[in-house]
C-alpha positions as MATLAB code, in Angstrom:
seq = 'XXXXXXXXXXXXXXXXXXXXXXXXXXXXXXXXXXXXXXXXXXXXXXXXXXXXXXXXXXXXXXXXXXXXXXXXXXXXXXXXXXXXXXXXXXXXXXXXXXXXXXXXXXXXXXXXXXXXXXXXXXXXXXXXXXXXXXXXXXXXXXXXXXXXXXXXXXXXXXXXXXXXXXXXXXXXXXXXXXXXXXXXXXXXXXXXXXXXXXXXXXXXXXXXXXXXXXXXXXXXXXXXXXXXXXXXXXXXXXXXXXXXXXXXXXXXXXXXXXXXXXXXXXXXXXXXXXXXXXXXXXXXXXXXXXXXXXXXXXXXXXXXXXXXXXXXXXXXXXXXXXXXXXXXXXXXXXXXXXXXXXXXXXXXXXXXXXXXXXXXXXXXXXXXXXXXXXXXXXXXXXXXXXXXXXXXXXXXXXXXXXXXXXXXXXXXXXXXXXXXXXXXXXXXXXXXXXXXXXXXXXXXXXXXXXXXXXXXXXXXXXXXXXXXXXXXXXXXXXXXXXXX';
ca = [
       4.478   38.412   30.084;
       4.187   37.572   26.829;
       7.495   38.497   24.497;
       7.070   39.662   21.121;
       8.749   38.213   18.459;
      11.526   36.352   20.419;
      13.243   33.391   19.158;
      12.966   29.927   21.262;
      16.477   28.488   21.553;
      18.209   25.334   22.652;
      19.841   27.356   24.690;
      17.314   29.179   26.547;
      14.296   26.358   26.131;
      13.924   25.908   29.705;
      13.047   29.823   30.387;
       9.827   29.259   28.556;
       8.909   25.538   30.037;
       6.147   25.348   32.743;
       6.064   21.744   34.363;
       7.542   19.893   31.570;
       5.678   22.104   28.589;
       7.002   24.687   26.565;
       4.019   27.210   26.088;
       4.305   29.014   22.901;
       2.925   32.729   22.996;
       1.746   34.359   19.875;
       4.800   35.971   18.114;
       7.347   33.712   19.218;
       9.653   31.358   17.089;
      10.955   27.467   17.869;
      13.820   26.653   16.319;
      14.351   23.098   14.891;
      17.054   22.299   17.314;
      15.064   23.839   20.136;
      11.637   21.501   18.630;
      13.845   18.707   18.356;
      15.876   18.831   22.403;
      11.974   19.521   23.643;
      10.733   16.024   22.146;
      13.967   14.693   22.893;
      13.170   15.536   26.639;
       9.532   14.638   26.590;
       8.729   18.023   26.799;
       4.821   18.524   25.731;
       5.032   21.742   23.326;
       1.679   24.027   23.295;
       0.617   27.194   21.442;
      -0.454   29.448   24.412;
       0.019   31.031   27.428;
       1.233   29.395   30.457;
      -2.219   28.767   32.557;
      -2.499   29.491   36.266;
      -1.515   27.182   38.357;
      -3.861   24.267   38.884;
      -5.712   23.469   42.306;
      -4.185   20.365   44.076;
      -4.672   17.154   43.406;
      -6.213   14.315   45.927;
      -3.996   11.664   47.096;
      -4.695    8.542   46.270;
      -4.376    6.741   42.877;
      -4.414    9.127   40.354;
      -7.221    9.274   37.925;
      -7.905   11.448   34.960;
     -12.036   12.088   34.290;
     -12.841   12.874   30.669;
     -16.039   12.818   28.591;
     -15.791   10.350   25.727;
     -18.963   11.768   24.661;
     -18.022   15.222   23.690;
     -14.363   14.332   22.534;
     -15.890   11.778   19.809;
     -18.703   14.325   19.287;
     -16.030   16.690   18.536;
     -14.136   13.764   15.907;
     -17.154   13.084   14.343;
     -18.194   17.060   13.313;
     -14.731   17.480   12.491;
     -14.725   14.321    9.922;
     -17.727   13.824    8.803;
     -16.499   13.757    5.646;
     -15.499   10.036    5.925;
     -18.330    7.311    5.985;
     -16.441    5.922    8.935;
     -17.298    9.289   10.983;
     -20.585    9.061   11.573;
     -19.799    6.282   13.986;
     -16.751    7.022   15.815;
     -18.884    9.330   18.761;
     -18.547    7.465   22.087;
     -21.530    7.473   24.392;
     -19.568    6.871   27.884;
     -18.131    8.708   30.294;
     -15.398    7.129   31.916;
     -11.812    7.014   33.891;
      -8.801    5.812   33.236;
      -5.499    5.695   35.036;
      -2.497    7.641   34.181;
       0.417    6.849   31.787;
       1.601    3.406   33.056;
       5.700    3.173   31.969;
       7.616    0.180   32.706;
      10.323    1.452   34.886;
      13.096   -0.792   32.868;
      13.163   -1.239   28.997;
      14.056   -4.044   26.904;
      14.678   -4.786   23.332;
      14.087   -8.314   21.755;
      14.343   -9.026   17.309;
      16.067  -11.585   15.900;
      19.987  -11.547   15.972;
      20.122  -11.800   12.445;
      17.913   -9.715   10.170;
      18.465   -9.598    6.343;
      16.782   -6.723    4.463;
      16.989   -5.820    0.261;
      16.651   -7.325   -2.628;
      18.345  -10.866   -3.370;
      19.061  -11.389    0.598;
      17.093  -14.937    0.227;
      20.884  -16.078   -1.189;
      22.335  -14.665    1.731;
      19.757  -16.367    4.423;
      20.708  -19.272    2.690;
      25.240  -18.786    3.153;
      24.021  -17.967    6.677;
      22.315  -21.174    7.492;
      24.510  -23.649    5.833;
      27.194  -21.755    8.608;
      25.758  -22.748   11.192;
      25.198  -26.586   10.334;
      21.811  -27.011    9.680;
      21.098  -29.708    7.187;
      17.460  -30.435    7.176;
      14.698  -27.903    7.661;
      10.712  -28.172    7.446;
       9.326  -25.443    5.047;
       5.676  -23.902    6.894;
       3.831  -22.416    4.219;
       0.476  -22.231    2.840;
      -0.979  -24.255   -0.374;
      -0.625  -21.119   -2.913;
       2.643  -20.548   -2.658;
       3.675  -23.813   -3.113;
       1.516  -24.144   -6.319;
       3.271  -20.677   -7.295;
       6.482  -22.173   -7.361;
       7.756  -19.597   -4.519;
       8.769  -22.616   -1.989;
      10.420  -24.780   -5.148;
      12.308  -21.332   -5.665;
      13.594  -21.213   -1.583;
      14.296  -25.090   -2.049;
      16.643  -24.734   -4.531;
      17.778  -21.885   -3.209;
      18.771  -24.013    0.289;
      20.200  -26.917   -1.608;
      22.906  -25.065   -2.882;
      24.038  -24.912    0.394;
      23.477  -28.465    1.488;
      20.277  -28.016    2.783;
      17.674  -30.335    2.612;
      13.655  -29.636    3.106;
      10.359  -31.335    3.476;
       7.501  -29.083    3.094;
       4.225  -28.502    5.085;
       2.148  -26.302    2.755;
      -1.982  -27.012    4.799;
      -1.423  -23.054    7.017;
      -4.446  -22.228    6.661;
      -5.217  -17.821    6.969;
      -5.488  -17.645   10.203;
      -3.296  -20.793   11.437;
      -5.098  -23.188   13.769;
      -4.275  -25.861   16.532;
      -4.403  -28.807   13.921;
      -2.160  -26.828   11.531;
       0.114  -26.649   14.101;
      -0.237  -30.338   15.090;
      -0.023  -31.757   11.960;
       3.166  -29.437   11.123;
       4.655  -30.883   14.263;
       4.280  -34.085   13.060;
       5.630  -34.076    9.768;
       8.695  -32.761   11.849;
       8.840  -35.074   13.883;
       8.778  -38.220   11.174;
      11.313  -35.945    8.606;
      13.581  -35.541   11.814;
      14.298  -32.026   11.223;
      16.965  -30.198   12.715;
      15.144  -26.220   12.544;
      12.091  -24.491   11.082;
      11.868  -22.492    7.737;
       8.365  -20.214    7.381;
       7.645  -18.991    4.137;
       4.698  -16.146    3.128;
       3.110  -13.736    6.014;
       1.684  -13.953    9.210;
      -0.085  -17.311    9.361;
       3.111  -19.589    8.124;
       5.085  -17.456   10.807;
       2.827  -17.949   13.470;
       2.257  -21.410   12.342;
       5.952  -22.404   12.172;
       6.701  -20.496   15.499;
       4.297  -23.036   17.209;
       5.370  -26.343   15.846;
       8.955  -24.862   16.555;
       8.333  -23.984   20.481;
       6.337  -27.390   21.319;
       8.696  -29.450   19.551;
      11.462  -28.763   22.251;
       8.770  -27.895   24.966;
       6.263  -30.779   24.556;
       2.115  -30.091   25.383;
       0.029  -28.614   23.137;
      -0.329  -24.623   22.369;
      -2.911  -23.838   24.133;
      -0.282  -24.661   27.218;
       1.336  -21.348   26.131;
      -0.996  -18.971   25.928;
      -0.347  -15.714   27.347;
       2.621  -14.535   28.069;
       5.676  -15.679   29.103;
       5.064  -19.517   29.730;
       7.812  -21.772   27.931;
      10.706  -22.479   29.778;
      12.846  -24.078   26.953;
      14.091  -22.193   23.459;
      12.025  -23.412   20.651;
      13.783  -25.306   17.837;
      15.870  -22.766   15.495;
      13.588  -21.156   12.828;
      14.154  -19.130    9.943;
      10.881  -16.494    9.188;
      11.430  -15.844    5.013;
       8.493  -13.250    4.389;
       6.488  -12.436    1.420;
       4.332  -10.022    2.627;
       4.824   -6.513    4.410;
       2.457   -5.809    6.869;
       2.678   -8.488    9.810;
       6.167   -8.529   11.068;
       5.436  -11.794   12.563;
       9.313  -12.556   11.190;
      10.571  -11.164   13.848;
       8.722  -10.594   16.654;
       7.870  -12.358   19.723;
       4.080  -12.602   19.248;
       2.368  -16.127   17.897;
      -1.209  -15.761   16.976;
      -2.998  -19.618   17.035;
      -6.757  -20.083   16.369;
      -7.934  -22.529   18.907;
     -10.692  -25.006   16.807;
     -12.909  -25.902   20.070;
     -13.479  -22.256   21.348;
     -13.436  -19.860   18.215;
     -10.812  -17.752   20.010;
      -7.768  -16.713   18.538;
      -4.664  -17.441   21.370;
      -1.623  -15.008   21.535;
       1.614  -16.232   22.667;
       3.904  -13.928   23.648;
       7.624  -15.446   24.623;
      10.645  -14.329   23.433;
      11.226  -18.087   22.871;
       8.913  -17.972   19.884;
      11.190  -15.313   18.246;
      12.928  -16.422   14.853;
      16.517  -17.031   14.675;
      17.087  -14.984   11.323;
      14.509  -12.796    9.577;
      14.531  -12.335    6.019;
      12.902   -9.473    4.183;
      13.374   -9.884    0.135;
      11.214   -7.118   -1.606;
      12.011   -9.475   -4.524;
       9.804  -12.058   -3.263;
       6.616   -9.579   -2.636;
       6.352   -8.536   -5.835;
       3.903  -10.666   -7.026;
       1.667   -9.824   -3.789;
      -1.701   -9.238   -5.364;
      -2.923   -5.243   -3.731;
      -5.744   -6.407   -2.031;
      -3.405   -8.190    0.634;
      -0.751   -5.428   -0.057;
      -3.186   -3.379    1.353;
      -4.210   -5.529    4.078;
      -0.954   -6.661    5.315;
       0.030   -2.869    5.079;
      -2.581   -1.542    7.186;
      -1.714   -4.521    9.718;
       1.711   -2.767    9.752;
       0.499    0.878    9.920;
      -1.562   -0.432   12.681;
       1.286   -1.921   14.669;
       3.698    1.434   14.198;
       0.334    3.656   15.785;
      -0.389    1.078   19.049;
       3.012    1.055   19.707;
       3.356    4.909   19.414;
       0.054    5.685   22.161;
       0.796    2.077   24.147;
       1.758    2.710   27.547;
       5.103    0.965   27.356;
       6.377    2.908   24.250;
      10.032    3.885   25.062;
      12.619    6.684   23.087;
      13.515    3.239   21.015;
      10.352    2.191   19.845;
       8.860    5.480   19.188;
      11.898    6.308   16.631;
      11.227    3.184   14.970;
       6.958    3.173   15.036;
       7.710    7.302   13.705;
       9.435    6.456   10.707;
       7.613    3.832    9.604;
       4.418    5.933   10.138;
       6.095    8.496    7.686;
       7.426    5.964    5.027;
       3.906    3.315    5.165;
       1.549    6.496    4.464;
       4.050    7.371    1.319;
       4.820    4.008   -0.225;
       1.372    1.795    0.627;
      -0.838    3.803   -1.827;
       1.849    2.927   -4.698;
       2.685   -0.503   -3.649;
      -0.994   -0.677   -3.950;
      -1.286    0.875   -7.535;
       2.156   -1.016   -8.923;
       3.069   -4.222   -7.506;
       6.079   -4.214   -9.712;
       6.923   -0.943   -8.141;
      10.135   -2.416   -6.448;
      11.123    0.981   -4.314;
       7.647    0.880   -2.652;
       7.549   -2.786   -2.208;
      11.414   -2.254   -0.207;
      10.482    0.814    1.713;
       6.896   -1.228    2.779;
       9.647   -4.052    3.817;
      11.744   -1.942    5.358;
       8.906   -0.219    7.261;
       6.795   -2.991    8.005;
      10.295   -4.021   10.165;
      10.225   -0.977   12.019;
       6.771   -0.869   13.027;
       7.387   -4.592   14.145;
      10.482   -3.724   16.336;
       7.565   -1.344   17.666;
       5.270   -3.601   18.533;
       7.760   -6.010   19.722;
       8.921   -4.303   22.586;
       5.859   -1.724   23.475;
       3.314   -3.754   22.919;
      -0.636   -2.953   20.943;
      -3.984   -2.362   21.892;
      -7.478   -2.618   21.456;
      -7.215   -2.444   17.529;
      -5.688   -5.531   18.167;
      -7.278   -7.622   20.814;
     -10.708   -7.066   19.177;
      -9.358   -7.882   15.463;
      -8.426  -11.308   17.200;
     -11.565  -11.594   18.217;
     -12.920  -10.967   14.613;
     -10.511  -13.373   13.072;
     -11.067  -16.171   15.740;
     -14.975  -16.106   15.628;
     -15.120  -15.040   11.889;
     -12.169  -16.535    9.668;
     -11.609  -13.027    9.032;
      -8.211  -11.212    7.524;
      -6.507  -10.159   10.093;
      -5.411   -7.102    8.388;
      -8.422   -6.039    6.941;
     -10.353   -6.198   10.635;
      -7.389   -3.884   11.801;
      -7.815   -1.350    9.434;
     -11.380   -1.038    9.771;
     -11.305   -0.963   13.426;
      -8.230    1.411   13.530;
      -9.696    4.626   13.192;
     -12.279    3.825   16.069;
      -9.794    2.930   18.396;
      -7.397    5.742   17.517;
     -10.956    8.116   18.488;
     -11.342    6.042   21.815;
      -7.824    6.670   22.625;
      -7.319   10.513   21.899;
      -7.794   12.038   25.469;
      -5.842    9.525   26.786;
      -2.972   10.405   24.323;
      -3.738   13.622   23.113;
      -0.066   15.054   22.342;
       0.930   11.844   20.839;
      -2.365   11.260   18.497;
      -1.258   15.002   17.130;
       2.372   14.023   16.219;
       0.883   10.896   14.553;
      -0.581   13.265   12.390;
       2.536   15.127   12.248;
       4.101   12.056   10.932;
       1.779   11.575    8.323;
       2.082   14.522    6.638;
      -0.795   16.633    7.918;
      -0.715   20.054    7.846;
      -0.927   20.669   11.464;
       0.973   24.193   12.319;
      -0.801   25.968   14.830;
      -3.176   23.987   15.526;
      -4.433   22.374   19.333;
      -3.422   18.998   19.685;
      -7.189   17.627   19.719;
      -7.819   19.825   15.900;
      -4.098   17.642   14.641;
      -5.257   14.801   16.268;
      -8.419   14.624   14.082;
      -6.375   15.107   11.151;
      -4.502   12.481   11.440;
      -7.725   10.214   12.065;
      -9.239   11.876    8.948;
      -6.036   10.699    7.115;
      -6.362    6.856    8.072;
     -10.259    7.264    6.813;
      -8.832    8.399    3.725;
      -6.475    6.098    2.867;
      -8.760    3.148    4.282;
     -10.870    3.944    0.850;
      -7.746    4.857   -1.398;
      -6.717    1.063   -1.070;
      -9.509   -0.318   -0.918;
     -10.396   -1.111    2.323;
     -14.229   -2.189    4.266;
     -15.104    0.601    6.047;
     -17.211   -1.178    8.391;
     -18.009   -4.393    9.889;
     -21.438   -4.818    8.900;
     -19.703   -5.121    4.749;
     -17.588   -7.977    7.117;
     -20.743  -10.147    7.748;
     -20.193   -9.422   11.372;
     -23.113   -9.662   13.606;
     -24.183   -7.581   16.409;
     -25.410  -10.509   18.736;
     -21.620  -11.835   18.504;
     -20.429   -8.654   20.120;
     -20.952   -9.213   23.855;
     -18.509  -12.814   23.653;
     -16.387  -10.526   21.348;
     -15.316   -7.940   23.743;
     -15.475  -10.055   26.738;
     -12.691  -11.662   25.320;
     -10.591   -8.950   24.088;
     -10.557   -7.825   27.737;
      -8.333  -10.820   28.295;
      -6.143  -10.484   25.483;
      -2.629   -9.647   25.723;
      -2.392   -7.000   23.525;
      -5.036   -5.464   25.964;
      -2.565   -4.605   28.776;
      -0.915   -1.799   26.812;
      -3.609    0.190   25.451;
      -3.396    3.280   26.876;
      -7.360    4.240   27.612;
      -8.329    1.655   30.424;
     -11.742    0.434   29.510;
     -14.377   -2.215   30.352;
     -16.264   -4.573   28.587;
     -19.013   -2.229   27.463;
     -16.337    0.448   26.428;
     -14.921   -2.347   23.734;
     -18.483   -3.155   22.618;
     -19.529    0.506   21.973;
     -16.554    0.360   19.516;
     -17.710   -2.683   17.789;
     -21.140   -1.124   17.563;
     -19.585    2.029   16.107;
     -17.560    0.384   13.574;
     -20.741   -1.617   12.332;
];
């Protein structure tokens, strides 16, 4: 029976839920509370009738069949608007398993996590407490011809600290970087760790910190999981918003012999204190404002659609969706636009506490790939393959690919979840050329004969295990092919 005009209440949601969905019938009204206890609940909300009941399902493992084809054949008419669209259609047919939830949740940062302009001063108080007195500074060449690391030196001797400084990270941080940090340590006899600038001196630093108190070389820890001892203290002081390696438990180390990048995941690897000073990003140049920010709009959409997302993370990967699709375009436009630059700070955080505890994906595991075999910006290999991967995941995630777009500030009311779900894909094309972004791989220098050694080894990534669409090798290397 369908009721006309009747309003849908907090107090009488469950009349109109069927099987943990509230069907919406033409001419009735959600209220905001009543929207807000149904997502609070994980109840799925459609715009429709109830259907009939469905025939039984076989026992055994359950399995859900879809046709990648004719979903990504339904992306690309929808957006073919966007360069990118011609090539997100999938060719396979496939199966996947359902949702896979940890049963218990956890939630790992730093214990101390500064955020807002002129906190540097206060990292600084903070670490004179707690008696360190000599640190090694992990940073890359630039900065330290900038003046940025002679600015956190003095910064940290007004505190009694002293510093020696290992400034060779190179962009995507490799085994010798993380040797030859170690030994610098090692002869300085440094008490903790300082990184300075993005990703690579985190990831860098994190290394030389966890094998100077657990001996072997890095390549012993890949995976996840494998120390046994904490690392040495370390202090992540970023300069860039986009890779949240400040405070997360990931460590990303290019391994010289093999081309492949290595992810370490151990909460021993996580920094002590984070530090987030907009003041220091301002003189970010936009093209890595835009790279490191679709790095971060990357992490806050795996972590939304991975299979281990939990009520935490997907408050925190939800907002910064919302605030990274405002204030990336005009950190982009203004790098002196200090608001932006502390709401991409602040967001870039979020998405990180994310990815921290639900894990990524395929956009991911195959950008590693990119960056190992290639040299490649890590950012810049996310955001092109992003919108591929978002395409390959839809079925799988259907209702949460629409409130993505939702988030972003489509204009999805009344529409099916697969028609917002485009949207929001359409959206990510859009602002992939608005800052300046490759669209494809081919503008990358990749090459097509690479692709088979590509995808067999994002299959054994670790950012792999949460992607929500379970696929094989020649799933991953139809995606590579499409974003060429």
């Amino acid at each position: 029976m369908i009721v006309s005009k009747r309003l849908i209440t907090e107090s009488n949601l469950a009349e109109f839920c069927t099987d943990g969905v509230l069907y919406v019938a033409k001419g009735q009204i959600v209220t905001p509370g009543a929207r807000d206890k149904a997502l609070h609940k994980g109840i799925q909300i459609i715009h429709g009738v109830a259907p009939k009941a469905a025939e039984p399902q076989p026992t055994g493992e359950p399995v859900v069949e879809c046709d990648v084809a004719a979903e990504h054949a339904a992306v690309t008419t929808a957006i073919d608007d966007c360069a990118i669209a011609r090539r997100l259609a999938q060719d396979s047919h496939m199966t996947f398993p359902k949702d896979m939830v940890l049963a218990q949740k956890s939630v790992m940062m730093p214990s101390i996590n500064l955020l807002g302009p002129g906190c540097l001063e206060q990292a600084a108080k903070r670490v004179g407490a707690m008696g360190h007195r000599k640190g090694l500074i992990v940073t890359d060449a630039m900065l330290n011809k900038v003046g940025m690391v002679q600015q956190v030196v003095l910064v940290l001797e007004k505190y009694g600290i002293a510093t020696e400084v290992y400034d060779g990270v190179q962009p995507n941080p490799s085994t010798a970087n993380v040797n030859e940090g170690l030994l610098k340590l090692r002869k300085k006899n440094c008490d903790f760790v300082i990184s300075l600038g993005g990703g690579s001196p985190h990831d860098c630093a994190k290394a030389i910190a966890l094998l100077s108190s657990n001996g072997g070389t890095i390549a012993d820890y890949e995976g996840v999981d494998k120390s046994t001892t904490p690392a040495l203290p370390l202090v992540a002081i970023n300069t860039t918003a986009g890779t949240a390696s400040e405070m997360t438990r990931f460590c990303i180390i290019t391994n010289e012999e093999t081309k492949v990048k290595m992810a370490i995941v151990d909460p021993h690897v996580t920094p002590a204190i984070s530090v987030n000073d907009p003041n220091l990003m301002l003189a970010m140049p936009a093209s890595l404002t835009a790279a490191t920010g679709m790095d971060a709009l990357t992490h806050a959409i795996e972590a939304f659609v991975s299979t281990n997302a939990n009520p935490f993370t997907d408050a925190m990967a939800s907002k910064a969706i919302k605030m990274m699709v405002e204030f990336l375009p005009r950190a982009v436009e203004d790098g002196s636009d200090l608001e932006a630059r502390e709401q991409m700070a602040c967001a870039q955080f979020m998405a990180g506490v994310a990815f921290n505890n639900a894990g990524l994906g395929y956009v991911h595991a195959m950008a590693h790939q990119l960056g190992g075999m290639y040299g490649l910006p890590h950012g810049v290999c996310n955001a092109v393959l992003l919108p591929h991967v978002m395409a390959y995941n839809m079925h799988s995630r259907i209702k949460r690919m629409s409130d993505i777009a939702r988030y972003m500030g489509c204009d999805v009311h009344g529409k099916e979840p697969q028609d917002a779900a485009i949207e929001g894909i359409k959206l990510v094309c859009r602002i992939l050329t608005q800052v300046n972004m490759p669209t494809t791989l081919t503008e990358l220098g990749v090459k097509a004969e690479d692709i088979p050694a590509m995808a067999a080894n994002a299959m054994k990534d670790a950012c792999a295990l949460t992607n929500p669409t379970r696929g094989t090798q020649a799933d991953i290397e139809r995606i590579f092919q499409n974003a060429m």
